[in-house]
C-alpha positions as CSV (number, residue, x, y, z in Angstrom):
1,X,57.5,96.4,182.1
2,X,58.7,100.2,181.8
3,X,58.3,101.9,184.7
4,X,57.1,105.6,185.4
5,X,59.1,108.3,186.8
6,X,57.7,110.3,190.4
7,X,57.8,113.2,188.3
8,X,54.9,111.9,185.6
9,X,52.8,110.2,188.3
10,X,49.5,111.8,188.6
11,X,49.2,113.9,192.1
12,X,46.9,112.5,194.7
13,X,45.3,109.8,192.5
14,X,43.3,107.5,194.9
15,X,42.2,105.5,191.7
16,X,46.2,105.0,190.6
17,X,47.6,104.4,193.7
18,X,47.7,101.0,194.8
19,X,48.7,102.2,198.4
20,X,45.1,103.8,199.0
21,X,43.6,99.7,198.5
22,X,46.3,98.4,200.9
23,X,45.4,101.4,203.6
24,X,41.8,100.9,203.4
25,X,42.1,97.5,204.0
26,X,44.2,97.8,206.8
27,X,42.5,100.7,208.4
28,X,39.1,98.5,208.5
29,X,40.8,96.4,210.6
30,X,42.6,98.7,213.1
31,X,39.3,100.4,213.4
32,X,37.5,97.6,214.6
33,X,38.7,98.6,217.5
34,X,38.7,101.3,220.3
35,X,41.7,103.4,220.2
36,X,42.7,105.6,223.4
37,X,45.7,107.2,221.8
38,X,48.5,107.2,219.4
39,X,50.6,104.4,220.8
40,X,48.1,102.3,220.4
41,X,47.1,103.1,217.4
42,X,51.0,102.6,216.0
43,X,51.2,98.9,218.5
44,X,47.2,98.1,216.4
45,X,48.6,99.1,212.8
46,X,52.2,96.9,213.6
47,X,50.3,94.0,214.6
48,X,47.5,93.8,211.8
49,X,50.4,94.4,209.1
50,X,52.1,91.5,210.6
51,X,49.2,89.4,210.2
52,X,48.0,90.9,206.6
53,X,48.2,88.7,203.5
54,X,50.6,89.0,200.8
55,X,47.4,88.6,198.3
56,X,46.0,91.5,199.2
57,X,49.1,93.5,198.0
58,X,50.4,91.6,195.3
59,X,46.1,91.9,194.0
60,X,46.7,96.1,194.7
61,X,50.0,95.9,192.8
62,X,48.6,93.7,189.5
63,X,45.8,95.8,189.6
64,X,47.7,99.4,188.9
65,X,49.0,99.0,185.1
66,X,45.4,97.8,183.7
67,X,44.3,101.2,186.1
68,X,46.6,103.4,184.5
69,X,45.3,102.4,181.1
70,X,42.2,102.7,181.3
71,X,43.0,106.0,182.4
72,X,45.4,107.2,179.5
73,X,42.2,105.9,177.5
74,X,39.8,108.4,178.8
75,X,41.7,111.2,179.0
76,X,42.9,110.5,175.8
77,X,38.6,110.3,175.0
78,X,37.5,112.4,177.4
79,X,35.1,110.6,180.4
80,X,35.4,110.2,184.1
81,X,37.9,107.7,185.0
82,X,36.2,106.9,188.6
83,X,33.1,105.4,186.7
84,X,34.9,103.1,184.5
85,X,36.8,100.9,187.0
């Protein structure tokens, strides 16, 4: 697999980033609870990334490539990307 240089990834992409899935995911579960301040908002986010799953990334990760084709596809054809997924 050929890999994409920083300087050709698109800015700010939310559909093309498989970071955004992993943070949401994550962020649903420090939010379940009440947080009184920073610390424990960093001592919540260390704890629920030792306990998140590996599938959960690894589905993020496997999920990029056929996202970024669909995308060269579109824009290639015109049409909004964020409807297609």
């Amino acid at each position: 697999m050929k890999h994409i240089t920083p300087a050709l990834w698109p800015a700010n992409s939310p559909d093309l980033n498989p970071v955004y899935q992993i943070w949401g995911k994550l962020q649903e579960r420090v939010y379940c609870s009440q947080i009184r301040n920073v610390d424990q908002l960093k001592l919540l986010l260390i704890e629920e990334w030792e306990h998140f799953h590996q599938v959960v990334i690894d589905k993020a990760v496997r999920q990029w490539l056929p996202r970024l084709r669909a995308c060269v596809r579109l824009r290639a054809h015109g049409g909004h990307f964020e409807h297609r997924l």
